[in-house]
C-alpha positions in Angstrom: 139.7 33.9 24.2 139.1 37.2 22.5 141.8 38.4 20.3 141.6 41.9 21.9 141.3 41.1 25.1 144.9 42.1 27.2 145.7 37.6 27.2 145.0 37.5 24.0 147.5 40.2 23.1 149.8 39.0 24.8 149.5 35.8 23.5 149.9 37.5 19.5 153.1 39.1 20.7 154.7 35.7 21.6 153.6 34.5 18.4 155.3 37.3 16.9 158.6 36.7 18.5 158.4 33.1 17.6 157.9 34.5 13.8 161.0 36.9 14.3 163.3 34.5 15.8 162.3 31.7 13.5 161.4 33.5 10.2 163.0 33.9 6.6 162.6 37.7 6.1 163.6 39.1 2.6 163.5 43.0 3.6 166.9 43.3 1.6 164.6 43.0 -1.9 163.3 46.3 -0.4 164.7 49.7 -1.8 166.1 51.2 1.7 165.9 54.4 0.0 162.6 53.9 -0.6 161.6 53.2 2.8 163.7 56.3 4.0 161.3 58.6 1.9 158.2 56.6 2.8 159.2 57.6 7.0 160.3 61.1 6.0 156.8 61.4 4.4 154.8 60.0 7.3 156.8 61.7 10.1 156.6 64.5 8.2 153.2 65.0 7.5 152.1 63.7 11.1 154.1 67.2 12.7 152.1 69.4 9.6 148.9 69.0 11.4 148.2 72.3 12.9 144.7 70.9 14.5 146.0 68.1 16.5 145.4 68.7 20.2 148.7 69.6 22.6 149.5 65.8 23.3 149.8 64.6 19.5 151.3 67.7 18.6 154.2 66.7 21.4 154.3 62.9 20.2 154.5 64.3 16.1 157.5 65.7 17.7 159.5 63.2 19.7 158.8 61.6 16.6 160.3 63.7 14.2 163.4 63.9 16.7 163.9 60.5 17.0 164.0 59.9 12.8 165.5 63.2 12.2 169.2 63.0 13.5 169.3 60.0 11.1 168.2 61.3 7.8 165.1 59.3 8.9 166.5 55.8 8.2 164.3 53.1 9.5 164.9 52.7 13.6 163.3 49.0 14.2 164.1 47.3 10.8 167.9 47.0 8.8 168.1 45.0 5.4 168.1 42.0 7.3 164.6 42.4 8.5 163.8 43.4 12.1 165.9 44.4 14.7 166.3 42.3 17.8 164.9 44.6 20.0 161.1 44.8 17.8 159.8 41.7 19.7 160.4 43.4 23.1 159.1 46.3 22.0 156.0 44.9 20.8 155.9 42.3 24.0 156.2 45.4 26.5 153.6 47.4 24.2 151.0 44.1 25.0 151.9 44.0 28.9 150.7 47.8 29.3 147.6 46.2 31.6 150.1 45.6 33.9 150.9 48.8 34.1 147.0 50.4 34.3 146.8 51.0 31.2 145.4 49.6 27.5 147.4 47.4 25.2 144.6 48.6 22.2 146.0 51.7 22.8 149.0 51.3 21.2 147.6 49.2 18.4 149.4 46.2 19.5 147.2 43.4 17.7 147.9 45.7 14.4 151.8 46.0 15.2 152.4 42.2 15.8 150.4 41.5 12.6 152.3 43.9 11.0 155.8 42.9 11.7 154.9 39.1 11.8 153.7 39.4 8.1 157.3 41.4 7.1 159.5 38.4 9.3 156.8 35.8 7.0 158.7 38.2 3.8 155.4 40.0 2.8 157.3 43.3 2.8 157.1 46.3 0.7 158.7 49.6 1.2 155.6 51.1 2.2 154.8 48.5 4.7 158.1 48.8 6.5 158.2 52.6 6.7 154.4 52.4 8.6 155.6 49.9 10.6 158.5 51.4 11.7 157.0 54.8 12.2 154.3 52.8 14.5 156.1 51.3 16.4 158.5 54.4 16.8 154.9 56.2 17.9 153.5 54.0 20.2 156.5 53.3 22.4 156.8 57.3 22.2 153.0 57.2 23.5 153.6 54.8 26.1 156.4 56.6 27.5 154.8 59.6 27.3 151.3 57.7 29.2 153.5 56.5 32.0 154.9 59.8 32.9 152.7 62.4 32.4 149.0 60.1 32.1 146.8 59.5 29.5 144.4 62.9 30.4 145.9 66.3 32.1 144.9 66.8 35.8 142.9 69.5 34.8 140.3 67.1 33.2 139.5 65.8 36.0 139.4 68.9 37.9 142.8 68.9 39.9 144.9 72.1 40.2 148.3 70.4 39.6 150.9 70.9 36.9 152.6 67.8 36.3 154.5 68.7 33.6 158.7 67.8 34.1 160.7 69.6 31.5 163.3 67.3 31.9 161.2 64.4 30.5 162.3 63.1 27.0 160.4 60.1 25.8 162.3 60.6 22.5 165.5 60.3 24.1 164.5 57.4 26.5 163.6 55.8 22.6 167.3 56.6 21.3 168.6 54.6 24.6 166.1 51.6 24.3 167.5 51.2 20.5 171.3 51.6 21.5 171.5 49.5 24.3 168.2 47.0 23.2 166.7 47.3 27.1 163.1 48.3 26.1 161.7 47.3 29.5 164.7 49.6 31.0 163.7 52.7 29.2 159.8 52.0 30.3 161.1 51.4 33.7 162.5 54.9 33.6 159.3 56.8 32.5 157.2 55.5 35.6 156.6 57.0 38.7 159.5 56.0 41.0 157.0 55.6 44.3 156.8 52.9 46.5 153.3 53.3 46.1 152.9 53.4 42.5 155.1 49.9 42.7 152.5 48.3 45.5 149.5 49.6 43.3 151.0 47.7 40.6 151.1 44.4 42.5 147.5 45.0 44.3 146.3 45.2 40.3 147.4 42.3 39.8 146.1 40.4 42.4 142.8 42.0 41.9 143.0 40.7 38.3 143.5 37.4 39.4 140.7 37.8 41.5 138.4 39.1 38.4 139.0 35.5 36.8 136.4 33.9 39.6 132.9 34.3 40.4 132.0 36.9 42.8 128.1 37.0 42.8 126.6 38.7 45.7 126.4 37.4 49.2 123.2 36.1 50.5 120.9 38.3 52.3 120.6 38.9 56.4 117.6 36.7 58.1 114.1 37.9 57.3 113.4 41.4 59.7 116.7 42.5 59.7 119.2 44.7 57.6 122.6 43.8 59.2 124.3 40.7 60.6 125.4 41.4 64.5 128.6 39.4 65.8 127.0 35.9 66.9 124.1 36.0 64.7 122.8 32.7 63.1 123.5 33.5 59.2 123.2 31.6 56.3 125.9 33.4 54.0 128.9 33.1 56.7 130.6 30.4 55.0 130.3 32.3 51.6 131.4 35.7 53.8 134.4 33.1 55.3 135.4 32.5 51.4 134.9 36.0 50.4 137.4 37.2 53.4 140.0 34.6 52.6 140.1 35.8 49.1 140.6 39.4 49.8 143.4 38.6 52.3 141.5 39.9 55.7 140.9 36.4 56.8 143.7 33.9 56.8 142.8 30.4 54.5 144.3 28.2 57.2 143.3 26.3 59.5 139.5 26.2 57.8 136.9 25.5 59.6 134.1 23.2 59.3 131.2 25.5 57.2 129.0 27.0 60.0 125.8 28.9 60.1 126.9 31.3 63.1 128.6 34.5 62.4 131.5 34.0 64.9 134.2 35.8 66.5 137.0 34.7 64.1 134.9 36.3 61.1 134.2 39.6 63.2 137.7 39.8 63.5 138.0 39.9 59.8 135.2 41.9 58.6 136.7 44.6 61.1 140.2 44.5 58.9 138.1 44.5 56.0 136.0 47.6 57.4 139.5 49.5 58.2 140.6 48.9 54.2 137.5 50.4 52.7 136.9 53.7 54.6 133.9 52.1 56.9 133.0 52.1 61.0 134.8 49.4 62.0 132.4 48.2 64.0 132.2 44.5 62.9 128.7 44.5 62.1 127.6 43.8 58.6 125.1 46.3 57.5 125.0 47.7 53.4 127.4 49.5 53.4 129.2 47.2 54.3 127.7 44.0 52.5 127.9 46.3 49.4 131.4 46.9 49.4 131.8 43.0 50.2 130.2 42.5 46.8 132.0 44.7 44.6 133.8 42.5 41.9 137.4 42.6 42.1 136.7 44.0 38.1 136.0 46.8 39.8 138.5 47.6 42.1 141.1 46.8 39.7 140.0 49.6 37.7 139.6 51.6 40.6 143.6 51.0 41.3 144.0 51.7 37.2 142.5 55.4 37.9 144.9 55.8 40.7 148.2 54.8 38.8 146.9 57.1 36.5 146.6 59.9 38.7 150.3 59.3 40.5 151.3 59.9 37.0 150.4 63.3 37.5 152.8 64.0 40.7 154.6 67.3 39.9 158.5 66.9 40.1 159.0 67.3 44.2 162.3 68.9 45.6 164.7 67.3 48.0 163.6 67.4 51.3 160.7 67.1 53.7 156.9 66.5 52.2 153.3 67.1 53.8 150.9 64.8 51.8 147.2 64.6 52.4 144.9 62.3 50.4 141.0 63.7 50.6 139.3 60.4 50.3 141.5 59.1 53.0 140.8 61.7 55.5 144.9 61.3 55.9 148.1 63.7 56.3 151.6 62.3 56.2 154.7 63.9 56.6 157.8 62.6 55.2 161.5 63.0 55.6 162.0 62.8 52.3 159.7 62.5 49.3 158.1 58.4 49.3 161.0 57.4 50.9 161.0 53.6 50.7 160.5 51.9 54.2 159.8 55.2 55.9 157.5 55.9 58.9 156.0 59.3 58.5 154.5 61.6 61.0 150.9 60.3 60.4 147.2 62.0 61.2 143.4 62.5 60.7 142.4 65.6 58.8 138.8 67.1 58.0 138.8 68.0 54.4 136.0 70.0 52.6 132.4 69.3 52.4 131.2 67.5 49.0 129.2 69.9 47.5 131.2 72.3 44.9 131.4 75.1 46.3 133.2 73.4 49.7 135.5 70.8 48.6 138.9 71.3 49.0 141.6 71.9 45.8 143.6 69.5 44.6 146.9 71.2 44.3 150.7 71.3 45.2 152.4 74.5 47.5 154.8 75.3 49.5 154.4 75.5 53.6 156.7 78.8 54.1 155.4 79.8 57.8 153.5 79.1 60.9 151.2 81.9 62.9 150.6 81.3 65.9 147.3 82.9 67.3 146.4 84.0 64.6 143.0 85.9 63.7 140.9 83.8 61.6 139.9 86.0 58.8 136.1 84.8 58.2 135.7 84.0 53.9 132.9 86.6 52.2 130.7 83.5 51.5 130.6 82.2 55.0 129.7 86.0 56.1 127.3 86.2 53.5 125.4 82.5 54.0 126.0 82.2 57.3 127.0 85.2 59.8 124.9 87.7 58.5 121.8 85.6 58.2 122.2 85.5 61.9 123.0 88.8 62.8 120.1 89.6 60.7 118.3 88.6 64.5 120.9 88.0 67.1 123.2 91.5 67.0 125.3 90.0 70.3 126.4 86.8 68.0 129.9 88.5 66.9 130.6 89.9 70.9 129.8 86.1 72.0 132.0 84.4 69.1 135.1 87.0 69.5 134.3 88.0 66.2 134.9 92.1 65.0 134.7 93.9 62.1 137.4 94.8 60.0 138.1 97.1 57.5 141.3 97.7 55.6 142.8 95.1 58.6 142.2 97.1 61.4 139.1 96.9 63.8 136.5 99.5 63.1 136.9 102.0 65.6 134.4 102.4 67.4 132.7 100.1 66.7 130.1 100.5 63.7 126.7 99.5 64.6 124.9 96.6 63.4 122.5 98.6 61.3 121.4 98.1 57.5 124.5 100.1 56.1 126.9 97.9 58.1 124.9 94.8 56.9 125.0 96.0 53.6 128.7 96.9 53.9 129.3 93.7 54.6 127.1 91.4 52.4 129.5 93.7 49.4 132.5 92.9 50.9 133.9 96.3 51.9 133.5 95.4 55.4 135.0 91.9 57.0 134.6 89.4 59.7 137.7 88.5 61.9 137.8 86.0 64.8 140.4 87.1 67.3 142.8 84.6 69.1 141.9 82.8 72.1 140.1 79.3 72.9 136.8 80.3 70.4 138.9 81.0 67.1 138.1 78.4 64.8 141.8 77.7 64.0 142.6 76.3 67.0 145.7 78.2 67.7 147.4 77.7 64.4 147.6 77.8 61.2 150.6 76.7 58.8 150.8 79.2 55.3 151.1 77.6 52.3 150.6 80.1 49.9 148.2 79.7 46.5 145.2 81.5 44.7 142.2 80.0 46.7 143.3 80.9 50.1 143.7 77.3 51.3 145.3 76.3 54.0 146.1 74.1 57.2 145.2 74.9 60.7 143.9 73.3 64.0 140.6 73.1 65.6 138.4 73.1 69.2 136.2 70.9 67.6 138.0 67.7 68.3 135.6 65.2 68.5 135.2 65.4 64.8 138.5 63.5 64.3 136.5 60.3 65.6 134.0 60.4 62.8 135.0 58.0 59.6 133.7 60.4 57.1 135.6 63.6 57.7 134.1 66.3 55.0 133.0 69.0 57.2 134.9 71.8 56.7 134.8 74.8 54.1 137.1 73.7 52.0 140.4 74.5 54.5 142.3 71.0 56.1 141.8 71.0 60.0 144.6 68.8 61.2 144.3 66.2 64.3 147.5 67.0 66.1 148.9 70.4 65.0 151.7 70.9 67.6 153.3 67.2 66.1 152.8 68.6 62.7 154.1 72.4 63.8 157.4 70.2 65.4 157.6 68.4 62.1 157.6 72.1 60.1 160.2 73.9 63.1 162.6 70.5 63.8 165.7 72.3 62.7 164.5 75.4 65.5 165.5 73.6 68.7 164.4 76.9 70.1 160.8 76.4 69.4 159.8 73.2 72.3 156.6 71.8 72.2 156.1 73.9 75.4 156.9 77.2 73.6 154.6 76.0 70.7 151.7 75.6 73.4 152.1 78.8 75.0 152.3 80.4 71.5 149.2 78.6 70.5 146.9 80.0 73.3 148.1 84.0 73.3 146.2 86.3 72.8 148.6 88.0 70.5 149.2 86.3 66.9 153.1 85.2 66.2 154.0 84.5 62.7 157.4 81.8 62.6 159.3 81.6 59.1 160.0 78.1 58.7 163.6 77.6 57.8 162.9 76.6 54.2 160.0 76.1 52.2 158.1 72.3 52.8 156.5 71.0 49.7 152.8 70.2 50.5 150.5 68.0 48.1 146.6 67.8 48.5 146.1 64.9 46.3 143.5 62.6 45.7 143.3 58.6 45.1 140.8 56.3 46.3 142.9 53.4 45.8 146.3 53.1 48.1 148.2 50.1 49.0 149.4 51.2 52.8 153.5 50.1 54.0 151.9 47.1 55.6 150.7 45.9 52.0 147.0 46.3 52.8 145.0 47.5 49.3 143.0 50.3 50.4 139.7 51.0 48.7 138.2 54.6 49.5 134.8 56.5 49.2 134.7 58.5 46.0 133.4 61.5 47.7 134.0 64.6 45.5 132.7 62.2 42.5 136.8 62.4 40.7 136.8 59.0 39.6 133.8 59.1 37.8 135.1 62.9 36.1 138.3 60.9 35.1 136.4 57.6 33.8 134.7 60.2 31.3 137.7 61.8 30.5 139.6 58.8 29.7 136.7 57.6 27.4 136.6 61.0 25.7 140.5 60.5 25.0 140.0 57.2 23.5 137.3 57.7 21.3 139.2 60.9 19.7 143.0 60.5 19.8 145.7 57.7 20.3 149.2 57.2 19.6 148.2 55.7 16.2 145.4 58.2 15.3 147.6 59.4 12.4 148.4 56.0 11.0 146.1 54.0 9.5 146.5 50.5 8.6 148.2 48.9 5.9 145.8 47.5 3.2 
């Protein structure tokens, strides 16, 4: 087995506690003195480094306040030789897989060498003060990964802050030390969502899926592209295999191996179809076949990327949350932020188009009002690439859409006339396009504020049929929702005033009506395309605005440049 791989790690770390527990260490030959200069030195010279990037700057730091308060005597090792609580460290350090991330992170092969050789009484005050300082440095890291991620959001594009002032990795060290609960003080610096939890046992499972063979399933007879239910197929025992081991097709009772491509496995590719964002029509065409033959290697680091990202969930208040995940074309609205076991007001949404300039932000707000009726106040870059391009030759398109135009927010009066200084007054932006309320506005009726700097929001639609597609990137970049009186009831429960009969009537006015909501709602537009749903099922989602690939490349750009340990190289 390779010695780096995350088993083989693990298995060093075991050897290491057997070394600790069974060992004759002679640390007290070592000048404690010594070693207390040798960690003033390296801690020391670690927070000098004016050119370090913001994250080892912030880890020279915890570092410095964890040695500090005690003149900088060694944390992990006492005259005796090492602590009790080393071992755990170190085995915790080698299960970070478990957790998404990487055990070579932390130089945990290095650390388990390292201490094993001092517990074997090759020791040396220079050797114990790095080792110390390491370790002291790559728990810090590890805390420091599991709560805030490995990368900021803004690597891979997202518009969220994550950071929580009242995160102290150094004081979460301080607590593991005092108490010896390592795994306690890790447990603390993760995410505490059910759904980070349930990620954490798909991974798992997906792991021990990766230890098989998964090559790919044969192809459909000769003339076709797709297996239809009933079809003679000589790949629907392999498919029968493939669905038991990805839990859409129960193991038991098995049936004898058969050619035909039957009812009971139409059944199953449908579930499997519902789990990875496809028509669930229970016909096996490529899309479908090729997310059938997608190693569970894969998805396994697709559910690594989205741990990662849940690491990067701002701080949320008490109270009521809106939560829409693009890839899942999904909104949820919640009682109470990831309350375990709860059943959320659930819906379809249309998210932005996939190109650049369309897709919707990833970003946290605040839902603060609802308007009712509201004018639809057009955005300069769909007047300019796609109103006036038709005006350009239809001059009755604004009359037949509702649409006027609008200066400082009132309607020109009279009307200016669709000549080249109007145009051109509007292609500059000193004129604008408004819909006006009624059954053609775009919004649908509503639209629920959430203030931020790009102008994003939700609203409703006429267009409903475009809830029944399974990809749902249409729009400009706003969120349509499916059912926006449910989701205006959600926002105005604690109105009894406001029925869902006066919401209806407000919704098709002529007249817009703008409703304070009680207090703010938290909103998050977030992005994952790996989910494990309340019913347990592993979801596995396109990747349609391309962020899993932007945060593959940012994750390698971290590694090959920084790491816990990048300031302390190996003892010769």
């Amino acid at each position: 087995m390779p010695r780096g791989s995350w088993p083989g790690i693990a298995a060093l770390a075991l050897a290491t506690l057997f070394a600790l527990s069974t060992g004759v260490s002679r640390a007290a030959d070592v000048d404690v003195a010594q070693v207390q200069r040798g960690i003033r030195t390296l801690v020391g010279g670690a927070s000098s480094l004016g050119a370090q990037r913001a994250r080892e700057r912030s880890l020279a730091a915890a570092t410095e306040r964890s040695y500090e308060p005690g003149g900088y005597a060694p944390l992990w090792f006492t005259s005796a030789g090492a602590g009790p609580v080393v071992a755990s460290a170190i085995a915790e350090l080698a299960a970070a897989p478990s957790r998404g991330l990487d055990a070579r992170d932390y130089a945990t092969e290095w650390l388990a060498d390292e201490t094993r050789a001092i517990a074997e009484g090759r020791t040396g005050a220079d050797r114990i003060a790095r080792v110390d300082v390491a370790i002291t440095k790559a728990l810090l890291g590890y805390l420091t990964d599991l709560h805030d991620g490995r990368v900021a959001p803004v690597a891979s594009g997202f518009r969220i802050d994550a950071r929580d002032v009242r995160f102290d990795a150094a004081e979460l060290l301080r607590d593991a030390l005092a108490t010896g609960r390592v795994r306690a003080a890790i447990a603390a610096a993760e995410p505490s969502l059910p759904a980070y939890e349930r990620l954490k046992g798909a991974l798992a499972r997906y792991r021990d899926l990766a230890g098989g063979s998964w090559p790919p399933l044969p192809e459909p007879p000769p003339g076709t592209t797709k297996i239809v239910p009933g079809a003679s197929y000589a790949g629907a025992y392999a498919l029968r295999e493939r669905l038991v081991l990805l839990g859409d097709l129960s193991a038991d009772p098995r049936p004898a191996p058969s050619p035909r491509y039957d009812a009971t496995l139409v059944v199953a590719v449908k579930r499997f179809q519902a789990r990875h964002g496809l028509a669930e029509d229970g016909i096996v065409g490529r899309e479908t076949r090729r997310e059938l033959d997608v190693p569970p290697a894969r998805r396994a680091r697709q559910i690594e990327l989205a741990l990662e990202r849940l690491r990067w969930l701002p701080p949320l208040p008490p109270g009521p949350v809106i939560a829409i995940n693009v890839p899942s074309y999904r909104l949820w609205a919640f009682d109470a932020p990831w309350a375990p076991g709860a059943s959320p007001l659930a819906m379809r949404v249309i998210v932005g188009r996939a190109s650049a300039a369309m897709q919707t932000p990833i970003f946290a707000s605040a839902m603060r009002a609802i308007e009712f009726s509201p004018y639809w106040n057009v955005p300069q870059s769909i007047v300019r690439n796609e109103i006036l391009p038709q005006l350009r030759h239809d001059a009755e398109h604004l009359a037949r859409e509702e649409m006027e135009i609008v200066g400082d927010g009132a309607a020109v009066s009279p009307p200016a006339p669709l000549d080249a200084t109007t145009l051109a007054r509007l292609a500059s932006g000193e004129l604008r396009i408004r819909q006006r309320p009624g059954p053609k506005n775009a919004l649908g009726g509503i639209k629920f504020v959430l203030p931020n700097a790009m102008s994003i929001y939700l609203h409703g639609t006429p267009a409903q049929e475009l809830f029944r597609s399974t990809r749902r990137d249409f729009s400009h970049g706003c969120i349509r929702v499916e059912d926006p009186l449910a989701l205006a009831g959600f926002a105005l429960r604690d109105r009894p005033e406001w029925t869902p009969e006066r919401m209806r009537e407000a919704m098709t006015t002529r007249e817009p009506l703008t409703v304070p909501l009680p207090w703010p709602i938290a909103v998050l537009i977030f992005y994952t395309t790996a989910i494990v749903d309340g019913a347990g099922r592993a979801l596995f989602l396109p990747d349609v605005y391309g962020y899993d690939a932007r945060l593959e490349r940012a994750l390698r750009a971290r590694a090959a440049t920084s790491g816990p340990m990048a300031s302390m190289p190996a003892v010769k």
